[in-house]
mmCIF file of the N, C-alpha and C atoms, coordinates in Angstrom:
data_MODEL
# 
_entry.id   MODEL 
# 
loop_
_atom_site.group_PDB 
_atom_site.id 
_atom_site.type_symbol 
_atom_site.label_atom_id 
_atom_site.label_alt_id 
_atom_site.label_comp_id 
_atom_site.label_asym_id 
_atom_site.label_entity_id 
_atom_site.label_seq_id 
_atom_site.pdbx_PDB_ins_code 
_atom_site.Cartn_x 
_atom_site.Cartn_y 
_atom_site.Cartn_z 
_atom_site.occupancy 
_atom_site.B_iso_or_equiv 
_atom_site.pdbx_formal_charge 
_atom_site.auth_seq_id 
_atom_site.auth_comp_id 
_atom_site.auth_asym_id 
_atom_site.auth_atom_id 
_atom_site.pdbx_PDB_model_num 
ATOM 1  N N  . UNK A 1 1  ? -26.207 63.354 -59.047 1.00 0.00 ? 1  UNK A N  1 
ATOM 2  C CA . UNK A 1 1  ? -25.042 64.170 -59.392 1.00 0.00 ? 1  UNK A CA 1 
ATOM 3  C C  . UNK A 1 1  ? -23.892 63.258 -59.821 1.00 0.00 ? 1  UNK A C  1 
ATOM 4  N N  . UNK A 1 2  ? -23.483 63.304 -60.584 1.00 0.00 ? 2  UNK A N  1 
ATOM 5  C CA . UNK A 1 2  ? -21.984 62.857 -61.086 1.00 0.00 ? 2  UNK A CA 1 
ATOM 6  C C  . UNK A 1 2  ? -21.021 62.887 -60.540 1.00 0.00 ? 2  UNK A C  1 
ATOM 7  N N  . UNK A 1 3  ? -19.939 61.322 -60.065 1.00 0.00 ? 3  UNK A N  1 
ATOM 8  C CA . UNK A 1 3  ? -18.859 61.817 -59.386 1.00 0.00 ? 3  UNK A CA 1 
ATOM 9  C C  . UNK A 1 3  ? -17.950 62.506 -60.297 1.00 0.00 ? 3  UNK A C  1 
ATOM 10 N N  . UNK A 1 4  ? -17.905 62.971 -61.196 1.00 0.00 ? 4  UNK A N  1 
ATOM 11 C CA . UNK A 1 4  ? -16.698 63.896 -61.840 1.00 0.00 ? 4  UNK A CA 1 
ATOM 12 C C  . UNK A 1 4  ? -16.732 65.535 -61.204 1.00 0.00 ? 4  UNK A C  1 
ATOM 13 N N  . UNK A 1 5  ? -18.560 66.020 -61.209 1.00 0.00 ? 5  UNK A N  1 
ATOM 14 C CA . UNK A 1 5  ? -18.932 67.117 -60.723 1.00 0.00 ? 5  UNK A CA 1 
ATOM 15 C C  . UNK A 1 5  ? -18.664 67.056 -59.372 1.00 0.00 ? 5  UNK A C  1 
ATOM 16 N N  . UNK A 1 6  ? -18.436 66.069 -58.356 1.00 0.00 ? 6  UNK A N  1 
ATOM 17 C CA . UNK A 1 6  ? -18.678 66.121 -57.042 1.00 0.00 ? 6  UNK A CA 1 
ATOM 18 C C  . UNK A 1 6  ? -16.791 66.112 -56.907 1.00 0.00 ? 6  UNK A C  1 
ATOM 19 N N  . UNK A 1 7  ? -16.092 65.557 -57.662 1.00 0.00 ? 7  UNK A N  1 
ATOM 20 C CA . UNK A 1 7  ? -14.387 65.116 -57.698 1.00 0.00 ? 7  UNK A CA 1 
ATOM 21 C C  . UNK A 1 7  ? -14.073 67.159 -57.646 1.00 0.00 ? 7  UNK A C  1 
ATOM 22 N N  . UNK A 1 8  ? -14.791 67.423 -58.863 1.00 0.00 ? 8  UNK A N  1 
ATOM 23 C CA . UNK A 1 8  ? -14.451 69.127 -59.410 1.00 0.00 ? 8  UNK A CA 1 
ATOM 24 C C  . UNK A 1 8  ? -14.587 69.950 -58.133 1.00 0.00 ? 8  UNK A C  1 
ATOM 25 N N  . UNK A 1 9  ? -15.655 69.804 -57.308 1.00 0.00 ? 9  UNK A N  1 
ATOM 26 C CA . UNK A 1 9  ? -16.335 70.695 -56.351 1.00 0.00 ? 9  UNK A CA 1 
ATOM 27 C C  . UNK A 1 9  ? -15.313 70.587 -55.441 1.00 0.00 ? 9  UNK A C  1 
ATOM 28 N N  . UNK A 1 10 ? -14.631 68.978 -54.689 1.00 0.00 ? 10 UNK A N  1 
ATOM 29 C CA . UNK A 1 10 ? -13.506 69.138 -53.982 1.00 0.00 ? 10 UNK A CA 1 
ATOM 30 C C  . UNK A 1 10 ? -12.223 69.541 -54.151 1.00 0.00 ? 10 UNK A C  1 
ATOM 31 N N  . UNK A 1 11 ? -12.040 69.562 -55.577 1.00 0.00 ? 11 UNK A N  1 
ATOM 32 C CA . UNK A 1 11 ? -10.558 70.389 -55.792 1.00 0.00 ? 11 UNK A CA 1 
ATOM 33 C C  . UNK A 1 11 ? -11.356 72.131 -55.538 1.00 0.00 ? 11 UNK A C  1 
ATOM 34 N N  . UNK A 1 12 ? -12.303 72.670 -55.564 1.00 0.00 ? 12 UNK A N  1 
ATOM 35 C CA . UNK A 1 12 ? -12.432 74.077 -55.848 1.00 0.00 ? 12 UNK A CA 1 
ATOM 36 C C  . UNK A 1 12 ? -13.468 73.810 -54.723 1.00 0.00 ? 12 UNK A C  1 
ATOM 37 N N  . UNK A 1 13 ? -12.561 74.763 -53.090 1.00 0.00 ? 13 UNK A N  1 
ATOM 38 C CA . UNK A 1 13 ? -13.227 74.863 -52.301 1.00 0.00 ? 13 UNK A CA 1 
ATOM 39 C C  . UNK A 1 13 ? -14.797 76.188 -52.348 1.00 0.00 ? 13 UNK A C  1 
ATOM 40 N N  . UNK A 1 14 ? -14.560 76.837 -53.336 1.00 0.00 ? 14 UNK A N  1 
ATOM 41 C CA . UNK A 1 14 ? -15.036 77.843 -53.218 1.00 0.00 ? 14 UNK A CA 1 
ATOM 42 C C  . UNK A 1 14 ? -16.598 77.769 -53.559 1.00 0.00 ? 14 UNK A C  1 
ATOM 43 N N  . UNK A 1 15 ? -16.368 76.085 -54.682 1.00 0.00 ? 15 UNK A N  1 
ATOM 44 C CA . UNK A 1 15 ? -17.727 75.249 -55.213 1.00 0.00 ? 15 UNK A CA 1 
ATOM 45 C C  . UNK A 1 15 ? -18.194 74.368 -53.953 1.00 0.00 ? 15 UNK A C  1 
ATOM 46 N N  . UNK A 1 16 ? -17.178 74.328 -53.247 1.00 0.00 ? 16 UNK A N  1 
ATOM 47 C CA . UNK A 1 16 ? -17.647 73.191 -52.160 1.00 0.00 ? 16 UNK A CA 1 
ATOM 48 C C  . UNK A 1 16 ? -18.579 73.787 -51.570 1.00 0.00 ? 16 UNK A C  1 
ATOM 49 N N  . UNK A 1 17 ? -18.096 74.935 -50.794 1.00 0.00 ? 17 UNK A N  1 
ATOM 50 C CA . UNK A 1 17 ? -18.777 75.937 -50.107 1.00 0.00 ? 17 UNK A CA 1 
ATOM 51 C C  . UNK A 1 17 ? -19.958 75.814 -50.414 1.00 0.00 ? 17 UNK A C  1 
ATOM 52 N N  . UNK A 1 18 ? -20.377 76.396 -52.131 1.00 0.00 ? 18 UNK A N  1 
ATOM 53 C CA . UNK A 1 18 ? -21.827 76.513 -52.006 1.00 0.00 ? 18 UNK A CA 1 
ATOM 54 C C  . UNK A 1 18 ? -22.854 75.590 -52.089 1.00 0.00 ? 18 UNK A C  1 
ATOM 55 N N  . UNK A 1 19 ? -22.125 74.043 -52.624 1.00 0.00 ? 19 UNK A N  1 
ATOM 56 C CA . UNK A 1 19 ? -22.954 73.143 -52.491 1.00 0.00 ? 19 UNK A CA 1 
ATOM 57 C C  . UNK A 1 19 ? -22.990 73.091 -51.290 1.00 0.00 ? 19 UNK A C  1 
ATOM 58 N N  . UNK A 1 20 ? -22.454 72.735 -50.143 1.00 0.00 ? 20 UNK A N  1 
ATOM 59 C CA . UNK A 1 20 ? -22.268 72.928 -48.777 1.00 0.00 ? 20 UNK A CA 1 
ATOM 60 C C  . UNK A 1 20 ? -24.017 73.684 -48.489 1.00 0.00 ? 20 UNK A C  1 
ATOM 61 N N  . UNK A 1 21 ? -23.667 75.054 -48.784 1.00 0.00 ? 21 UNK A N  1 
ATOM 62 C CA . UNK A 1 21 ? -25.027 75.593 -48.668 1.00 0.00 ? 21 UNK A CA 1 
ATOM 63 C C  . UNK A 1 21 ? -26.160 75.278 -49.236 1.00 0.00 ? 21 UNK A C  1 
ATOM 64 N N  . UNK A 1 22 ? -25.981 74.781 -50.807 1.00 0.00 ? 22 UNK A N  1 
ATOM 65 C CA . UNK A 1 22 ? -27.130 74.485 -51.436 1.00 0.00 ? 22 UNK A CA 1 
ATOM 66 C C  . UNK A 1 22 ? -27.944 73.349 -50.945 1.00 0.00 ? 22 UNK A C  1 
ATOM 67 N N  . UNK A 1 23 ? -27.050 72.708 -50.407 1.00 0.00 ? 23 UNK A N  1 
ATOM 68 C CA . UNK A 1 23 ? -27.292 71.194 -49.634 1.00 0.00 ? 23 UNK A CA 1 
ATOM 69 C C  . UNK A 1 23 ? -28.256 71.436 -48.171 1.00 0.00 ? 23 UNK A C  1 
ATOM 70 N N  . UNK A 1 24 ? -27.708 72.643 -47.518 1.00 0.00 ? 24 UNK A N  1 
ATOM 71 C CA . UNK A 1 24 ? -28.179 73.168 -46.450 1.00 0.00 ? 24 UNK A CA 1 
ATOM 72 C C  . UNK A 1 24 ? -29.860 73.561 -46.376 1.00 0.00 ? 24 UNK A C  1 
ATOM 73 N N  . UNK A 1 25 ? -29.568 74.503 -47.485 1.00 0.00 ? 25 UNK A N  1 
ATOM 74 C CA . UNK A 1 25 ? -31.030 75.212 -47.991 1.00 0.00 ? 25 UNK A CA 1 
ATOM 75 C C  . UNK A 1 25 ? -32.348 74.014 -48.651 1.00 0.00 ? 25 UNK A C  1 
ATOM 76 N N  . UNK A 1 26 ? -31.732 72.935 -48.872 1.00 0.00 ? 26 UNK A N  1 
ATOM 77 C CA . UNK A 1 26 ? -32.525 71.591 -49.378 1.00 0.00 ? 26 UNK A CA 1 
ATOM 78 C C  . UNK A 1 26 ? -32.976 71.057 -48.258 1.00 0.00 ? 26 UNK A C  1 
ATOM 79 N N  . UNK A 1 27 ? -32.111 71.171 -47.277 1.00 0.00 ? 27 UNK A N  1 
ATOM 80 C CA . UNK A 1 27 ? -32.481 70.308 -45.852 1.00 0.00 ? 27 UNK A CA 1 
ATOM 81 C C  . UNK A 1 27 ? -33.767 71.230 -45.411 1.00 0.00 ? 27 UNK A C  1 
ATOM 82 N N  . UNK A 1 28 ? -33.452 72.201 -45.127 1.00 0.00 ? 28 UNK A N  1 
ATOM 83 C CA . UNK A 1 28 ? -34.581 73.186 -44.529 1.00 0.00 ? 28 UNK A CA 1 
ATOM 84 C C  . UNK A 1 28 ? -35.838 72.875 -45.648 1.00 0.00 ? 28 UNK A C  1 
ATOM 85 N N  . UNK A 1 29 ? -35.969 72.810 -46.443 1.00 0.00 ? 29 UNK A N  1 
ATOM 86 C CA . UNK A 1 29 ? -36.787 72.889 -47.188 1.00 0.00 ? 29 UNK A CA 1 
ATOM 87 C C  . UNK A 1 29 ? -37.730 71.618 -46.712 1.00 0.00 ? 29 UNK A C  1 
ATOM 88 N N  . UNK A 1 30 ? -36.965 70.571 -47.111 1.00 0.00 ? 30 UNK A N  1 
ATOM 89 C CA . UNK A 1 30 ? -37.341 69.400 -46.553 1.00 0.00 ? 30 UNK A CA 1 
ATOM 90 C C  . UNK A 1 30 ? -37.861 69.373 -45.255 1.00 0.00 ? 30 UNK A C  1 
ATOM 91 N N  . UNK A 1 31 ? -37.395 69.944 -44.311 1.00 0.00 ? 31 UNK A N  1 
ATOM 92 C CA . UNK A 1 31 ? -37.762 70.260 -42.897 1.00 0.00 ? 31 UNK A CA 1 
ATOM 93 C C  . UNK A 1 31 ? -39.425 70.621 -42.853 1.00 0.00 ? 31 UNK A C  1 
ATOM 94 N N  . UNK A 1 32 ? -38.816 71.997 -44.079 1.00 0.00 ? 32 UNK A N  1 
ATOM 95 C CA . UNK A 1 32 ? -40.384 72.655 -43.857 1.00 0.00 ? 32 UNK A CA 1 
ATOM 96 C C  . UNK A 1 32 ? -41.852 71.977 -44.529 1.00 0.00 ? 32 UNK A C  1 
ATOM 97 N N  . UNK A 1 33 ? -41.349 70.943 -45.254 1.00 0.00 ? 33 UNK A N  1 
ATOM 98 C CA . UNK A 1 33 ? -42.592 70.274 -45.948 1.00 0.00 ? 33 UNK A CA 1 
ATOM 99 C C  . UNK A 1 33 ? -42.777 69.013 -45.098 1.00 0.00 ? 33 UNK A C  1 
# 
């Protein structure tokens, strides 16, 4: 990922959020394999 996209996501909590989750849902995944 690009720090410009990752700079964007912390000004706009609302993007944070879902990487937050998307990040979440990767872990589990990982978990489950």
């Amino acid at each position: 990922m690009h720090q410009n996209v990752l700079i964007q996501n912390l000004k706009h909590p609302i993007f944070y959020q879902n990487f937050i989750i998307l990040r979440n849902l990767l872990n589990r995944v990982i978990v489950l394999n």
